[in-house]
N, C-alpha and C positions, 0 to 999 in steps of 0.2 A: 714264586711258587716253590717249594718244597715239594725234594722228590725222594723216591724211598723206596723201599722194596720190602713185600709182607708173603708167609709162606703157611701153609698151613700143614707144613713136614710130614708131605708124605712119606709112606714108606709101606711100598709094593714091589715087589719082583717086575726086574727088567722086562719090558716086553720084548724085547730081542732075546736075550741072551737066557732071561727065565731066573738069572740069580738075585736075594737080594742080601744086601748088605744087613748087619746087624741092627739093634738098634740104638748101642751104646755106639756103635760106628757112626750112624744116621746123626744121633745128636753130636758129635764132635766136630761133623761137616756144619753141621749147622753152628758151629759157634764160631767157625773159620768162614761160616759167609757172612755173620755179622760181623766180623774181624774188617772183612773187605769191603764191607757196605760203610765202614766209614772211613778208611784208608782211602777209598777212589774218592771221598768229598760227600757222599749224597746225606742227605738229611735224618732217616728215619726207618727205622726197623719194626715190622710188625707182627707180632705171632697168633695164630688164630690158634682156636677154643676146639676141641672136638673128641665126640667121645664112641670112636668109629676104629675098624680095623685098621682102616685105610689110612689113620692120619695118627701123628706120635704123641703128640702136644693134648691133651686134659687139663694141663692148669700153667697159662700161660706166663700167669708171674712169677714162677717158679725160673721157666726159662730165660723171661728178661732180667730176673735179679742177678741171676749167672750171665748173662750178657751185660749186665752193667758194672760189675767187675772185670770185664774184658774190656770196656770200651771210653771213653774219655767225653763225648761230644754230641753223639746220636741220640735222638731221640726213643724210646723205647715202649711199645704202646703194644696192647695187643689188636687182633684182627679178626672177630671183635671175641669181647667175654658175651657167654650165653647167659646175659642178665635172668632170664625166665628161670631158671632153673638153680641160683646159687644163691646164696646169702648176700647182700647187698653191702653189712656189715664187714662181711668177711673179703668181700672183693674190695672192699676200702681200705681197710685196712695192709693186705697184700701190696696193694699198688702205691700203698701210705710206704708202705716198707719198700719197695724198687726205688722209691722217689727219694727216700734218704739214702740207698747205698749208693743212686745214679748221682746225687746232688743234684735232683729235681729235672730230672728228663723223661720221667712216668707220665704217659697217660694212659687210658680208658677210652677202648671203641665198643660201646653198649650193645646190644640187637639183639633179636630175639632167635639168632640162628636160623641157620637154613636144614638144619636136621633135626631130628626129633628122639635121637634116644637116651639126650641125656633127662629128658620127663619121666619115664619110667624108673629110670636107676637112680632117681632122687625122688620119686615117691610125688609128682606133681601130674593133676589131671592135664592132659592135650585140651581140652573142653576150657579150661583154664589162660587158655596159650596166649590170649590179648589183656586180661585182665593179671595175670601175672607179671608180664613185662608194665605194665603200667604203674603197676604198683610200685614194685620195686625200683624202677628209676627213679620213680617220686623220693622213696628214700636214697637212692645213692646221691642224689643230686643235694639231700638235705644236710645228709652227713658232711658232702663235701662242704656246705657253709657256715657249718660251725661246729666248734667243740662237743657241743652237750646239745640233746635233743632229745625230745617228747615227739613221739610216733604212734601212729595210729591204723593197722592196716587187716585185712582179711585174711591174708595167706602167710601170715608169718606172725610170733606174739609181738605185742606191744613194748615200745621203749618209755619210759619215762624219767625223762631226765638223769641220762645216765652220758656219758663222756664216751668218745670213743677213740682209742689210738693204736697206733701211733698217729701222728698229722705230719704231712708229706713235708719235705721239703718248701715247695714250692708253695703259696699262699693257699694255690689252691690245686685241685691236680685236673688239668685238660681231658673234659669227659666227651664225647664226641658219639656221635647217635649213628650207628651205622645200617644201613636200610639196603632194601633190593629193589626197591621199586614200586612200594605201594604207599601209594599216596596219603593213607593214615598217616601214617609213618613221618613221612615229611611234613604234613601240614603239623602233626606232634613235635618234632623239632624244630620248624618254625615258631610256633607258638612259645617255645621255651626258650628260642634264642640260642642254641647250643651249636655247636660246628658239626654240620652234616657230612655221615662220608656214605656214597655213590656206588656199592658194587653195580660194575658194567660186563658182563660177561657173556651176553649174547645181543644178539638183535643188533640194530644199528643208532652208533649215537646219540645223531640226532633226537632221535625220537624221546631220549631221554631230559631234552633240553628244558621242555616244561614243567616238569617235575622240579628241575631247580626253581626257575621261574617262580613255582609255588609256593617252593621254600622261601625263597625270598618277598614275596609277595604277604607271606602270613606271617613273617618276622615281622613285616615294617607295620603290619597293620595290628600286631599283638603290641607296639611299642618300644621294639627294638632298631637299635642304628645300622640298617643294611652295610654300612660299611667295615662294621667290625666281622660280619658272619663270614664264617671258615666254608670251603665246601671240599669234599676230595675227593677225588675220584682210584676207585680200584680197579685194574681191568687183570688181564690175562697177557702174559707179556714174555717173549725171551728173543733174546737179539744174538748174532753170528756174525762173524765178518764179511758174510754176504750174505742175502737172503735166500739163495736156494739152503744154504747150507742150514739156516735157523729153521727153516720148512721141515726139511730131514732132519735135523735133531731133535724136534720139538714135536713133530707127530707121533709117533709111536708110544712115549708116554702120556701126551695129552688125549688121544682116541682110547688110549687103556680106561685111564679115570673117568671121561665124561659117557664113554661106553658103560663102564660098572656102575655110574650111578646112574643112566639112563637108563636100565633096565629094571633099577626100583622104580622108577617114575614112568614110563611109557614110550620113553625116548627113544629110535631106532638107532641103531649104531653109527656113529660117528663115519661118514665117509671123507676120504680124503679131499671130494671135489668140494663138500660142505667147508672140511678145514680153509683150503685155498679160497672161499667165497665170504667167509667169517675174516679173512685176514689180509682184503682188499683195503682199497685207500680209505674206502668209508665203513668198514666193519670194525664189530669188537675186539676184535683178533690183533694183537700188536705186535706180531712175528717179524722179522726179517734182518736187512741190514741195518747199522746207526741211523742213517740219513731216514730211513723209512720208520722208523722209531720216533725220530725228531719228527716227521712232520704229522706223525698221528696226535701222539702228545700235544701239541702249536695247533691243530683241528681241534682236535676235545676242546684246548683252550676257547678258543674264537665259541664255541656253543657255552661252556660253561662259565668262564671266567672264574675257573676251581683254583682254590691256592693251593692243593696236595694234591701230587699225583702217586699212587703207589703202586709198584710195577709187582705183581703175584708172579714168577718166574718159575718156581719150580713144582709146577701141575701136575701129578703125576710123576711116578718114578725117575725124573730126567738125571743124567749121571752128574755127581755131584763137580767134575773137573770143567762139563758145560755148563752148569750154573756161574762157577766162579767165572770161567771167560764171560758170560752174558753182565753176570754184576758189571765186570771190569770197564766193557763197554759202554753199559749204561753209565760210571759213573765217569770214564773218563774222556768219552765220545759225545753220548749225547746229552747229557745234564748241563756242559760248558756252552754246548750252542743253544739248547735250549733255556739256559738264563740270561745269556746273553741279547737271543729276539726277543723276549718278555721284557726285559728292560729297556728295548729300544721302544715299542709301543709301548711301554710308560711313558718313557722323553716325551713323544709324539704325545 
């Protein structure tokens, strides 16, 4: 399994203290947790798409191009690009370009977001919101197969036989379908055969186990070999040297952010007993010490049998000195016992 860490760079005033950091400051943190995210070992960096007050990052391969310049090894993908809403060409292209200055460790996590204002600020109807995202995968998927291609589609003009480059590195660049839970969604990257990734960020688990099930179920019956299909899972995640102390560090900025955006959506305010109920043995909450990390991870496992896991750590304002110890752990605590039981139930 490949394990990794994806962020979608916040950057909001502390909820203790009320100050925040700049945002030339904010990005320079952020290029010294991808510095550390591959120093401690782990696999894979992700940077999410958003076009909100709340979050810093709008054009994601911007930031991984500057992170692949920093880094030798890591994978670099974002979390996800807001396909609905951008050029298909131009997201290929981009990610064509990280994949030659990474020497080919670009990929592509596709979805159609979980928010909605980058529709208006690029001139696309809401009303549009499923037939948009369809389309246009249709083309990044086509592009990605070859040079030259004749297109055909509603919301964007026509190609005919025109080239498109640059062309990545890599034969071809790892596009991966990232979903939240609706089953459209999945039985669509089933059907296409493409490497599903799994936001988990409430509710429990389990409950999401059938949803892979599906995905796998409409891979094998679309004609594709179950055994090649990627799955991965994102959750909500930060780890302390003990779990009370990951509790306390980790609430106060995760009840800011999931407060402020539950009060666009209807959500009451995050209580603290919900926190601790969200961050039990079997919830989606992945808080605590290493050891309680490792065995939430090794659960997920046994439900999904996901080959990526990637830990979201910095939800909300959390200070960037506890990100870095949480990276640390993760890559140097628990990613080593956690590859090490995954390998052993392969022997077995």
């Amino acid at each position: 399994m490949e394990l990794g860490i994806c962020t979608f760079v916040d950057h909001m005033p502390d909820p203790v203290t009320g100050k925040v950091i700049s945002a030339h400051q904010r990005m320079q943190d952020l290029m010294e947790e991808i510095e550390l995210t591959e120093q401690v070992g782990l696999d894979v960096f992700a940077v999410g798409e958003h076009h909100r007050v709340e979050y810093l990052v709008s054009s994601p391969a911007v930031v991984l191009a500057a992170a692949a310049a920093r880094t030798k090894r890591i994978k670099l993908t974002s979390a996800v690009t807001v396909l609905s809403s951008d050029d298909p060409v131009r997201v290929f292209q981009d990610f064509a370009t990280v994949d030659l200055l990474s020497g080919g460790r670009a990929e592509i996590m596709a979805g159609r977001g979980s928010f909605i204002e980058s529709f208006p600020l690029f001139g696309y109807d809401l009303k549009d919101y499923d037939e948009l995202y369809s389309e246009k995968l249709d083309l990044l998927l086509k592009l990605n197969e070859s040079e030259k291609i004749t297109w055909k589609g509603k919301h964007r003009p026509s190609i005919n036989n025109l080239g498109v480059y640059p062309r990545p590195h890599q034969q071809k660049l790892p596009i991966w379908i990232a979903v939240g839970g609706t089953p459209e969604s999945i039985v669509r990257a089933g059907k296409l055969g493409v490497p599903l990734a799994l936001a988990i960020i409430g509710g429990e688990p389990h409950r999401f186990a059938p949803l892979i099930q599906l995905y796998r179920n409409t891979a094998k019956q679309a004609g594709h070999n179950p055994d090649t299909l990627q799955v991965g899972i994102n959750s909500h995640v930060f780890i302390a040297d003990d779990s009370q102390q990951a509790a306390d560090q980790f609430f106060p900025s995760y009840a800011a952010i999931m407060t402020r955006i539950g009060r666009e959506r209807g959500w009451p305010p995050l209580s603290r007993e919900q926190f601790e109920a969200m961050r039990s043995p079997r919830g989606s909450l992945l808080v605590g010490s290493p050891q309680q990390i490792i065995d939430k991870i090794l659960y997920q496992y046994e439900l999904f049998q996901n080959t990526r896991f990637l830990a979201q750590m910095s939800v909300g304002p959390v200070p960037h000195k506890q990100v870095m110890r949480a990276i640390e752990l993760f890559g140097t605590q628990v990613a080593p016992v956690v590859r090490k039981e995954l390998a052993q139930k392969l022997v077995k």
